[in-house]
N, C-alpha and C positions, 0 to 999 in steps of 0.2 A: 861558590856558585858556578862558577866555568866548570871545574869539574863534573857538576852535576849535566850541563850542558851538553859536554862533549859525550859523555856514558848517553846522553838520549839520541845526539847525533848516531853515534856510536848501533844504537837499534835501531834508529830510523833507514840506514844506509846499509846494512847486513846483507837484505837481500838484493841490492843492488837496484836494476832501475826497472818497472815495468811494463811490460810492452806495449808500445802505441796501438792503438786497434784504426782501423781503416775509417778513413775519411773522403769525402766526395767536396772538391773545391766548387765554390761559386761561381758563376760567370764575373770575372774583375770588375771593381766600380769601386770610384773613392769619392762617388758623391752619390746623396742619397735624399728622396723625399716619399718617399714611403713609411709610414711610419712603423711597419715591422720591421724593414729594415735600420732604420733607427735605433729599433728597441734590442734589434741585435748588435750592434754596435755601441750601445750602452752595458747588455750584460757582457761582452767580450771587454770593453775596459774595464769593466766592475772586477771583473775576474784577474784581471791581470794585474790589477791595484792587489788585490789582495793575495797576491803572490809574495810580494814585496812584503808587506806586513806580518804575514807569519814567517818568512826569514829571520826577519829581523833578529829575533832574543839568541838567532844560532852563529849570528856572524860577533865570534866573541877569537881571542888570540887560541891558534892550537887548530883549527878547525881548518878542514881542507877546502878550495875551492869547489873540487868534486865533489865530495860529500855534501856541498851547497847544491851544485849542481841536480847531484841524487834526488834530495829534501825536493828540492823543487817541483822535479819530472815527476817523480810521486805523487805528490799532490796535485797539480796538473790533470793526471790521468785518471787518478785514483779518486782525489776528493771532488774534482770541480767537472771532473766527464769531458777533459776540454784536452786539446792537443797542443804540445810544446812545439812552436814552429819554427825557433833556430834549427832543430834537428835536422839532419844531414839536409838544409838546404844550401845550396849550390858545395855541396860537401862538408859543412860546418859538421862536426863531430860531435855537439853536446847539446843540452837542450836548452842552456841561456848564457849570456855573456858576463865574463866576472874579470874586471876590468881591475889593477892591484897597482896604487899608486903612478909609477910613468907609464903606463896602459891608455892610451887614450880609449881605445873601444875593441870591440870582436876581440877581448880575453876568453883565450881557450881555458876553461875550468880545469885544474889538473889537480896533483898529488902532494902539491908545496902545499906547508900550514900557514895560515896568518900570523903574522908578529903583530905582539901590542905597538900601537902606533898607526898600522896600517891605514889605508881608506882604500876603498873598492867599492866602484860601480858594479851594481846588478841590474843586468839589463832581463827585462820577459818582453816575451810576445807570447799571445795564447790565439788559439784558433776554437772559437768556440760555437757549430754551427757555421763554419763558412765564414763567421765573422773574425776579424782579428784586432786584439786590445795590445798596443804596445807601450812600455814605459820602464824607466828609470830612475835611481836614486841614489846619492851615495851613501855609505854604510862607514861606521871607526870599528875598529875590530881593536877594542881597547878605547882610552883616552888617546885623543891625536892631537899635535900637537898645537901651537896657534894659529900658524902661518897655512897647516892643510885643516884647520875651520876655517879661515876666512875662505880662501881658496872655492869651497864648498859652498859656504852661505853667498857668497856671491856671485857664482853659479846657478842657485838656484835662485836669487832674486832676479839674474835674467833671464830665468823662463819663465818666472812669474810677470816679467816688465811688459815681456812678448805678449803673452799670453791676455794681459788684460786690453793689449790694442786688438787684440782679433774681433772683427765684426763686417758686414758687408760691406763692398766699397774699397777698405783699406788694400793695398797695394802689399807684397811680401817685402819688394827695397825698402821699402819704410820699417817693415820689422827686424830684417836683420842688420838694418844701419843703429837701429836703437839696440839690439845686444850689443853688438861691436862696439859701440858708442861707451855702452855701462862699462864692459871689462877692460874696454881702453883708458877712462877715465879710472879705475882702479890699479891699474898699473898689471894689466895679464894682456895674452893674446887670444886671438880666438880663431882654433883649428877649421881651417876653410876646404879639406878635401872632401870633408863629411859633411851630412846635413840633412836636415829635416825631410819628409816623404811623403804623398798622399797614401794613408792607411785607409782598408776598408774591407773587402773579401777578396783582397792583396794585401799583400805584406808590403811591397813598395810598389808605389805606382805615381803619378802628380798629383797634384805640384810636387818641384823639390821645394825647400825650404832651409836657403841660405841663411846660416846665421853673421852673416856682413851681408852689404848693399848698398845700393843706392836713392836717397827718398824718391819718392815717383816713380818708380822705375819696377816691375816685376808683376807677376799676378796678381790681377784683383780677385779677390775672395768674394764668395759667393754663398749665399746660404745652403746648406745640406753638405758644401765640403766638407772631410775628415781628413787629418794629416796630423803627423807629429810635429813639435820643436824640441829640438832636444842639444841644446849647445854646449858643445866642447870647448872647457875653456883653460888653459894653460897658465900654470907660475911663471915658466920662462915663454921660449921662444914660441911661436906658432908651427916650425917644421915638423913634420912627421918621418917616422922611418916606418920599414913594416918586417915582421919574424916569423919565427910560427909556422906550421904547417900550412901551405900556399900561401905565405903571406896573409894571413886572417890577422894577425895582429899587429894590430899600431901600436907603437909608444912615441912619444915625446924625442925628439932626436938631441937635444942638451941633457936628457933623463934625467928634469924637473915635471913635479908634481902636473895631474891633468884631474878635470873634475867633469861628469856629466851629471843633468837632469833631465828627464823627459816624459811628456804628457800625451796620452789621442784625446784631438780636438775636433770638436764639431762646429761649425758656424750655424749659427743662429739667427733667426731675425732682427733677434735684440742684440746678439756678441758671440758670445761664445759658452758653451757647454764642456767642461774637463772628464773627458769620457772615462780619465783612470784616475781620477780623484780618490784621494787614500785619506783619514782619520788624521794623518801628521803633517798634510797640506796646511801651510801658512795659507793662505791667499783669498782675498773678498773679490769678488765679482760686482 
């Protein structure tokens, strides 16, 4: 079956990637009570979920990061009419982040193939209309082993733990003392240079969104906010080093294992709305 996989990768990526066509950015706002604007910040995460979801069956061993890459920006441009917004922003080279075991995040896509075992975060952003959907997940390229499942599942249990306290009122210290809290009590650390962003027709704007903190302490959240979470959470130590062309890439500075998840979120009168909610999302509301 991978062979069959890599022969389709193999014609998806031939002609390489196609050209972005021109966009007009919106005036910045990461909060919103207009309900077109809403409506566009639902299909901009809609879209970006389902970015993620047609990778999937291609992230198999053998397969290149770039050629993910490719797959992506294609579709992107091609299927969804929408624009890949990692692309040369503040000089970023590719059109999403493919993040390969001690990778903590900003993985430049390149020419290296996956080994069975692997795990690798894909990170999208899509700009769709002025509006922008961002999100994450990690991916086994093969069967991986125990220790980067757990790793992973408990990762994304703390964006789901976050995620279900988000509603009016609550305070950010309170959310990211409760990530910090789970991966501490599992025995990981949780990478503190990086961190969550108000998303909206910007890519990053506020809140930030710490995943450590202090309860009562931090932004209170407000209905019509949008912002990601998306916590990095490390096997070993919490230190970070950075490589790569201008420094764009983190890894793990013990080079153990790092896992991300990450959702755009909208507050709500009632809590919260998961604006890149995907078909493989565990999580009740």
């Amino acid at each position: 079956m991978s062979n069959e996989i890599l022969q389709k990768v193999k014609e998806l990526t031939k002609n390489g990637r196609t050209e972005v066509p021109h966009w007009t950015p919106r005036t910045a706002a990461t909060r919103f009570t207009d309900i077109s604007d809403i409506e566009g910040m639902r299909i901009a995460g809609k879209l970006a979920g389902e970015v993620l979801t047609m990778l999937e069956p291609f992230v198999v061993p053998g397969v290149t990061t770039d050629e993910l890459d490719i797959i992506a920006h294609n579709y992107i441009v091609n299927e969804q009419g929408a624009i890949p917004a990692p692309l040369n922003y503040h000089g970023f080279p590719k059109s999403c982040c493919t993040s390969v075991n001690d990778v903590i995040c900003h993985g430049i896509p390149n020419d290296k193939a996956l080994k069975k075992g692997d795990i690798v975060n894909i990170d999208i952003t899509i700009i769709k209309d002025g509006y922008y959907g961002d999100t994450s997940k990690m991916f086994f390229a093969g069967p991986a082993l125990p220790h980067a499942e757990r790793l992973c599942k408990i990762t994304q249990e703390s964006l789901y733990l976050a995620i279900k306290m988000v509603k009016p009122g609550v305070r950010l210290g309170d959310i990211g003392a409760a990530i910090s809290d789970f991966a501490h009590k599992n025995h990981y650390s949780i990478v503190e240079e990086y961190c969550g962003h108000g998303i909206g027709t910007t890519f990053h704007g506020e809140p930030q969104v710490a995943h450590y903190g202090r309860p009562g302490t931090g932004v209170i959240l407000e209905e019509g906010m949008t912002f990601t979470i998306e916590p990095m959470v490390n096997a070993g130590k919490k230190q970070v080093k950075h490589t790569g062309p201008d420094n764009w890439i983190a890894k793990t500075k013990d080079g153990r294992l790092s896992a991300q998840y990450e959702h755009t979120l909208m507050v709500t009168a009632e809590g919260v709305e998961i604006l890149t909610l995907r078909p493989d999302d565990n999580i009740s509301l």
